[in-house]
TIZAVEX-461036 format. One record per residue: x, y, z of N, C-alpha, C, O in turn; residue in one letter. Coordinates in steps of 0.02 Angstrom, whole numbers, plus 50000, padded with zeros to 5 digits. Atoms other than C-alpha are relative to their C-alpha. Layout:
REM TIZAVEX-461036
XYZXYZXYZXYZA
...
This chain:
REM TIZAVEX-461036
499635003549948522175451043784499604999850065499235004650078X
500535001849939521285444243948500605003250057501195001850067X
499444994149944522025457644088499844995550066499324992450078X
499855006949934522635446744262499755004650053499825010750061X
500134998549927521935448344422500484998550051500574992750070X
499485000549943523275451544554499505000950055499075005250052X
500235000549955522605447744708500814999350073501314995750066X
499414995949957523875455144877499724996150067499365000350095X
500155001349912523445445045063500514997250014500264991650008X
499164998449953525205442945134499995004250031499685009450022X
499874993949955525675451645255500815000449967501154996849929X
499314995050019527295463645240500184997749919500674995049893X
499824997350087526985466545048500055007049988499645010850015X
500094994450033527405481344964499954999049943500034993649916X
500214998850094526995486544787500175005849985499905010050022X
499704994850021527845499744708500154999549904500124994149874X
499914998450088528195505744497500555000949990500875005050023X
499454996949994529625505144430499854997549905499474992949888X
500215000150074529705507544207499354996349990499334991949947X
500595003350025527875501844212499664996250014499054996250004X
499955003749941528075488044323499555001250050499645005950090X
500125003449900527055482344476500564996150044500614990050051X
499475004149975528465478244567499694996750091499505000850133X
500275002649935527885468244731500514993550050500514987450037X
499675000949966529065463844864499804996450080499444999850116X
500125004349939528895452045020500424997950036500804993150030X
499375003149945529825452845177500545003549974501095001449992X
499464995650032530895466445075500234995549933500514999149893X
499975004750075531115452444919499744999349944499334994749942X
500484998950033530455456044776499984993049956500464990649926X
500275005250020529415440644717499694999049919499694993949885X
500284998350062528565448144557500005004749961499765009549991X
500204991850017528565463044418499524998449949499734993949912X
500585001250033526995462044320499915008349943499815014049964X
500294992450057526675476444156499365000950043498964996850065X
500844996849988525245488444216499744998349955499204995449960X
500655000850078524535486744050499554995650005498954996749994X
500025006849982524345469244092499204998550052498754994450041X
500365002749921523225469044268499415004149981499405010149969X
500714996349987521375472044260499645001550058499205005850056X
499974999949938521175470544432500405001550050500944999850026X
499605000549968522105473844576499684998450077499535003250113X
500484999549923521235467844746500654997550059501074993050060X
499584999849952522095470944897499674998050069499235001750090X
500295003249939521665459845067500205001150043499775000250086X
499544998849932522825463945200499875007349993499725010549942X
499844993149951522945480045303500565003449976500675008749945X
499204997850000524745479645311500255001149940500835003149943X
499394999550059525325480645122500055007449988499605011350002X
499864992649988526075497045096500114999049915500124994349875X
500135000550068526145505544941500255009349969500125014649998X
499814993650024526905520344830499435003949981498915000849970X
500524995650039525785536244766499904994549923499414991349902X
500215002050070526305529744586499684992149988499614989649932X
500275008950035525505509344610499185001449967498934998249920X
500614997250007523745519344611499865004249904499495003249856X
500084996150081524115532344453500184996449963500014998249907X
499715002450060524965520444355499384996049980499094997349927X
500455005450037523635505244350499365004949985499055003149935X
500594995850021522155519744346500075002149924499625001949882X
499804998650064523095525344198499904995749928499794996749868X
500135005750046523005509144133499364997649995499284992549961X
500725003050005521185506444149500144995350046499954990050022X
500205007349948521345493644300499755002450056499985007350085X
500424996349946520135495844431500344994950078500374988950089X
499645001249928521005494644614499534999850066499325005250087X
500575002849944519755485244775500335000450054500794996450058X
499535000149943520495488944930499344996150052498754997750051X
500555003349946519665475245087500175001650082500715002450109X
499924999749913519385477345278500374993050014500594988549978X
499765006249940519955465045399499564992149995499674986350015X
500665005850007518345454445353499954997449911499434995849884X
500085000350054518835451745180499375005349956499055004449905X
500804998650053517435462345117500165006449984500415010050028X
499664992450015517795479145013499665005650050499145005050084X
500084994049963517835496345094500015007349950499855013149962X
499884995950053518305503544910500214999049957500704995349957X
499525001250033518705504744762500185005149943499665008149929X
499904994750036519605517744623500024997049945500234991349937X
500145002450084519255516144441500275005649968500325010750003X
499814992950026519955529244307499565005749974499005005649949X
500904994450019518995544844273500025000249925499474999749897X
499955002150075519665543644082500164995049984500734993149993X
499875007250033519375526643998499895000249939500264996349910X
500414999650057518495530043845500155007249961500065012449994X
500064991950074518675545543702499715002750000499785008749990X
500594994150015517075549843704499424997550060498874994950056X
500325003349931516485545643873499455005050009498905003050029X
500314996049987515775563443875499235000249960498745003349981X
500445001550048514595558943736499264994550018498654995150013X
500265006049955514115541743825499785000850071499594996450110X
500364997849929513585550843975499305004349990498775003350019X
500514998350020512515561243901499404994949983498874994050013X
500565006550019511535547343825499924997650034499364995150028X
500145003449942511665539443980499575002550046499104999050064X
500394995949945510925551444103499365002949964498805004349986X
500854998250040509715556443962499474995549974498954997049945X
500485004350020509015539743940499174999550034499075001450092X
500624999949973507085537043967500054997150040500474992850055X
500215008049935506205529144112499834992949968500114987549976X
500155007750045505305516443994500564995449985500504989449998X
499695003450022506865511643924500474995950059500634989950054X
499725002649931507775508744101499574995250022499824990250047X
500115006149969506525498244150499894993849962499784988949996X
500115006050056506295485243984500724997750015500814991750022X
499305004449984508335483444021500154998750064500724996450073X
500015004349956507975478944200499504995350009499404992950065X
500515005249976506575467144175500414994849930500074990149911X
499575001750042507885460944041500374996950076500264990950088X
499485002449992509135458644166499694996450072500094993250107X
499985005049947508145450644310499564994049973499484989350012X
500195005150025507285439244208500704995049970500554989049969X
499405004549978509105430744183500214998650050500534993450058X
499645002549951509555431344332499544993750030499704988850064X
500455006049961508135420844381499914995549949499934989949974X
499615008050028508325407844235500744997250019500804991150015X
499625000549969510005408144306500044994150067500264988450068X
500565003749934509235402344484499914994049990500274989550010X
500295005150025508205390644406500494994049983500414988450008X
499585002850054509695383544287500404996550091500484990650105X
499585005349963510655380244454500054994350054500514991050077X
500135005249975509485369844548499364995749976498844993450000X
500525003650058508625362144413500054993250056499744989150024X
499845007349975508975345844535499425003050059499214997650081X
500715000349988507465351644627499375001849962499205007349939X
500704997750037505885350844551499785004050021500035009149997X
500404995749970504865360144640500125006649991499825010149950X
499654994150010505925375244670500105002949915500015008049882X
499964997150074506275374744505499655003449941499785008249906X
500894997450034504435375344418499985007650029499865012649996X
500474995549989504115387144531500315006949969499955011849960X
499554996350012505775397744468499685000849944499435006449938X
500014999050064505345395944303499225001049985499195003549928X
500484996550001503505399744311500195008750023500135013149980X
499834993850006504065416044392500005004849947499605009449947X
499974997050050504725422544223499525002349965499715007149932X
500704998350028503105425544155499805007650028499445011850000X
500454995049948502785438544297500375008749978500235014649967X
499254992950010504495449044271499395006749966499125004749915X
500294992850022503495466144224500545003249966500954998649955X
499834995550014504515481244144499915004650074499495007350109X
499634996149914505605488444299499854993250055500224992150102X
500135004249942504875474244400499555002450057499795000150108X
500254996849981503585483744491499834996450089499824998950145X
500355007349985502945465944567500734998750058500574995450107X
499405004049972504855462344652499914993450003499834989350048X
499895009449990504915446044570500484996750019500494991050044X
499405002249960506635445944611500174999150040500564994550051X
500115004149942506415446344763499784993050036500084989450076X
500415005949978505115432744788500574994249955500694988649978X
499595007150024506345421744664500814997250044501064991650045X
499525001949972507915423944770499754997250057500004991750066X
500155005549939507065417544937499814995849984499834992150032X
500055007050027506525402544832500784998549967501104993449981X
499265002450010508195401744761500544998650065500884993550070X
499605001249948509125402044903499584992950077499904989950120X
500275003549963508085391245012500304991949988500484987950031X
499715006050038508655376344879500544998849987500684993249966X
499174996350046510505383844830500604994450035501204995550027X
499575004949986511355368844908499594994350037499434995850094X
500235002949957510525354444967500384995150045500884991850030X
499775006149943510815343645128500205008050040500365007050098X
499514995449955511525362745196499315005650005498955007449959X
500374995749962510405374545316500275006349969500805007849996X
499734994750009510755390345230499825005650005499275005449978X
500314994949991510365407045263500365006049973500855008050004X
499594995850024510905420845146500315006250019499915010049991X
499784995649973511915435945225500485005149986501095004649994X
499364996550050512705449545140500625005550035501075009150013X
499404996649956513625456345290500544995650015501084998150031X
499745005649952514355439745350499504996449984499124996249935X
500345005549992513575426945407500384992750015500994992150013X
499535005450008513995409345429500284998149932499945000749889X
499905004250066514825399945273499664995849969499524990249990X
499484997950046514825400245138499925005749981500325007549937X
499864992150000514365418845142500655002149994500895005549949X
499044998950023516125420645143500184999649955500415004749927X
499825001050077516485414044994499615004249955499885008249916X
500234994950045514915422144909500095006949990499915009749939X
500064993149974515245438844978500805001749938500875006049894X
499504997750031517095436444915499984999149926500535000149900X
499905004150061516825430344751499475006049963499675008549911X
500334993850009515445444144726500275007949979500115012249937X
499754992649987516465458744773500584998049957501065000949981X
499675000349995517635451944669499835002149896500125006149859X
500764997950072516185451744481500045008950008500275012649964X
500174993349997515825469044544500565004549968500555006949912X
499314997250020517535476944537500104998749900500125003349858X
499855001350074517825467744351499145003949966499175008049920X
500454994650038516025475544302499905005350003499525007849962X
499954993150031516325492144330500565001949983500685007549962X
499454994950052517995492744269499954998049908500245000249859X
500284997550091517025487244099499375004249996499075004049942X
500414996450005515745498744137500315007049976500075010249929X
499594994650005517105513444148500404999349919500395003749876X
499844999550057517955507244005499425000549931499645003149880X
500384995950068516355509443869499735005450011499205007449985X
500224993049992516205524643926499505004950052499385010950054X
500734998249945514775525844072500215000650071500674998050102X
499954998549927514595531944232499764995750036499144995250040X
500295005749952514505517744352499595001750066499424997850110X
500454998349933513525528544482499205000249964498694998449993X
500835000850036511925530244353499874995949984500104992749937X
500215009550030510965514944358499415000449967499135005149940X
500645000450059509575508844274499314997950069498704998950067X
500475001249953508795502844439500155001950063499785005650096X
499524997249942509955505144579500005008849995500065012149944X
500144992150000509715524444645500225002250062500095008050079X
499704998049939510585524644810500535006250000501095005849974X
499604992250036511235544644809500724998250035501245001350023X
499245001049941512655535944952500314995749922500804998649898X
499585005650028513205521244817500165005949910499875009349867X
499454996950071514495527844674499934995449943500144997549889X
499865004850024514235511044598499364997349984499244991249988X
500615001350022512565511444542499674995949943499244991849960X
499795003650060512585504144367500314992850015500124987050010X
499595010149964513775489644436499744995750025499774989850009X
500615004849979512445484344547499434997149979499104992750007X
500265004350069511515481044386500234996949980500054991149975X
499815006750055512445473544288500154995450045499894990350021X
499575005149957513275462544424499374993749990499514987749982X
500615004349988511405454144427500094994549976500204990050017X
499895004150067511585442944269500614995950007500594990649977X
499475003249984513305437044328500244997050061500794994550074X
499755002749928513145432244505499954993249982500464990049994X
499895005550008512585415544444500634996149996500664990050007X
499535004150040514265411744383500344999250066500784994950070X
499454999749944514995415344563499474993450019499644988149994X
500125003649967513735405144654499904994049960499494991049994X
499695006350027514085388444524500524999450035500504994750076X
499455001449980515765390544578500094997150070500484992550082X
500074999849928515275392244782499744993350006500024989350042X
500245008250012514135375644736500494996749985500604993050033X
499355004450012515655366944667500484998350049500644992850070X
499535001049931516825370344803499554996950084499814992650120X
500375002949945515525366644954499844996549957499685001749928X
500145007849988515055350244877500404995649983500304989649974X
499315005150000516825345344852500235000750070500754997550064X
500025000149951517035348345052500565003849999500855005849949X
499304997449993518515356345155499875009149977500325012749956X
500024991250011517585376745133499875004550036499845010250014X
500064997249929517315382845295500325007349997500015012649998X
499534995049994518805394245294500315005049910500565002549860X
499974997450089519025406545126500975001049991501355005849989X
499275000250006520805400945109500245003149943499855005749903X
499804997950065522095406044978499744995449938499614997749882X
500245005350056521535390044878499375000749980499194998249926X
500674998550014519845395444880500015006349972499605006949926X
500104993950024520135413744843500134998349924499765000949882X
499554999350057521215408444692499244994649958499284995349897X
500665005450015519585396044642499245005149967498845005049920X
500524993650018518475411844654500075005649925499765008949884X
500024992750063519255422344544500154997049950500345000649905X
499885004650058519525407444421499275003449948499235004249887X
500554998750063517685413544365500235005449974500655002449942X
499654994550054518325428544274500214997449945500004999849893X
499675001950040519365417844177499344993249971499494989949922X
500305005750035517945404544138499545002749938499425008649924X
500215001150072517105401943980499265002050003499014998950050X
500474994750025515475412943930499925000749941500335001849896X
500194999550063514195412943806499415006050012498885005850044X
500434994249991513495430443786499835001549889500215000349843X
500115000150077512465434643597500594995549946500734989749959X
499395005050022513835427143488500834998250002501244995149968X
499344999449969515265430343592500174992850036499734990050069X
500015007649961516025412943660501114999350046501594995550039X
499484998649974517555417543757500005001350114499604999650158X
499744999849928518265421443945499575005550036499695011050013X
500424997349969516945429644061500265009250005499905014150004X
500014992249971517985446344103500195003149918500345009049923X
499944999350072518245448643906499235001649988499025006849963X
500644999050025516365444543898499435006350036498905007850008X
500224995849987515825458444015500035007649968499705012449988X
499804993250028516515472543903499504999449937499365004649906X
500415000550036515275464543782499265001550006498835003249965X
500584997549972513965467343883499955007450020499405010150011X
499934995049998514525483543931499745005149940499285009249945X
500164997950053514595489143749499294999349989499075004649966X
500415002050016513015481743730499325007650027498865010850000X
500554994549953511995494643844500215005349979499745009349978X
499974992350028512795510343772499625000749939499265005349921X
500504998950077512085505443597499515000250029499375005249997X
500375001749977510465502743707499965008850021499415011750021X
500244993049982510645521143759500045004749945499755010149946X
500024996450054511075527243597499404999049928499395000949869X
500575001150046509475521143523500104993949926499754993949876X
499905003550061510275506643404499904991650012499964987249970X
500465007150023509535490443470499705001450086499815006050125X
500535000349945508375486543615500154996150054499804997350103X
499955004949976509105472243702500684999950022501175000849985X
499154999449983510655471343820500254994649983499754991249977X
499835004350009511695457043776500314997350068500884999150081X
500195006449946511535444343936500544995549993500874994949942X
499595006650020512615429043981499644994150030499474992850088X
500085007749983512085411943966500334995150066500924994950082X
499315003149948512715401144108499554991949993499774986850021X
């Protein structure tokens, strides 16, 4: 079953449990009760929504990972469950005991998609494009070279044309806004399938920041930003995106629910991340070599 993203920016909401229930109330009215079982997400935008001890233990319980945002739309946090998996203890081991070699063949794996990715989404310049897709050649084991680097300032230079853009992951002008939200939004859904096959989303494969908890996430997320910034292209060149309205939020998190072709999986993107997930534990348990990637 494909688990719903509740998304909370109203003001004077509460959310409270009642038999199992998300019960969520507005203005003292309650508008919705949603099964925990149900919600894979829960991202919360406003300040003001108030909230029982049990809205936290119940959906943790349930495996749904909970994003709480500042004032600026942009997360400040988020809680995932510490038991998702049976044998998580097993899958950590293998995790934290994996080689260096092998960490870096599954990040020169995963930035060599992201930059056909790139490539794939402004195939409508030549130039940029060649030069994207020559890149690939370079990708090393770990990336030593930061081709990823050099491919996102050619990617982004092209990433909308007719629009001055300058990429900014604090802010910035728009449509940073949108990417930022639509980002933080991938992240959240990839480590709550990171947590669910069993892995510690603070041990990454490239990411090593001792501050970030979410180390792992910031891997995998790589391979899937594409799908946000199609979406950010779609909406800025249908006009009217200035402002990251509710119509736009609800637009953003449509990619979750869109259609993904990962190895021979051909289903709904936040379905197809648990495939990928899975994919990297066999990868630490020594039973194939290759993470399973998504096409876009």
């Amino acid at each position: 079953m494909i688990k719903k993203i509740i998304e909370i920016s109203r003001e004077r909401t509460s959310l409270s449990i009642k038999y199992g229930q998300l019960i969520i109330k507005q203005d003292g009215k309650e508008t919705s009760s949603i099964p925990c079982e149900d919600i894979g997400v829960l991202l919360v935008d406003n300040p003001a929504t108030n909230y029982t001890h049990s809205v936290f233990t119940e959906l943790l319980k349930q495996g749904a990972a909970v994003v709480l945002c500042d004032g600026n739309h942009l997360p400040t946090g988020m809680l995932l469950p510490i038991e998702s998996n049976s044998i998580q203890t097993e899958r950590y081991a293998k995790q934290i005991n994996a080689k260096e070699p092998l960490k870096k063949k599954l990040w020169q794996q995963i930035v060599k998609t992201k930059i056909k990715h790139q490539a794939k989404l402004i195939k409508d310049d030549t130039q940029i494009h060649k030069a994207l897709t020559a890149l690939l050649s370079q990708v090393r084991s770990g990336d030593p070279s930061n081709i990823e680097a050099r491919a996102s300032k050619l990617f982004w230079s092209a990433y909308i044309q007719g629009l001055e853009f300058r990429r900014d992951a604090e802010g910035g002008p728009p449509p940073n806004n949108l990417l930022n939200y639509g980002y933080m939004v991938m992240r959240a859904a990839v480590a709550r399938a990171i947590c669910s096959a069993g892995l510690l989303p603070s041990v990454g494969l490239h990411h090593r920041n001792r501050y970030n908890a979410f180390c792992l996430a910031d891997d995998l997320v790589e391979p899937f930003r594409g799908f946000v910034e199609a979406k950010v292209k779609e909406i800025v060149e249908g006009g009217d995106w200035e402002e990251l309205t509710q119509t736009i939020k609800a637009r953003l998190l449509e990619v979750l629910y869109d259609e993904v072709e990962i190895a021979d999986y051909k289903g709904p993107l936040m379905v197809g991340l648990h495939r990928t997930a899975a994919s990297l534990v066999r990868c630490f348990c020594g039973e194939q070599k290759e993470i399973e990637l998504p096409r876009i």
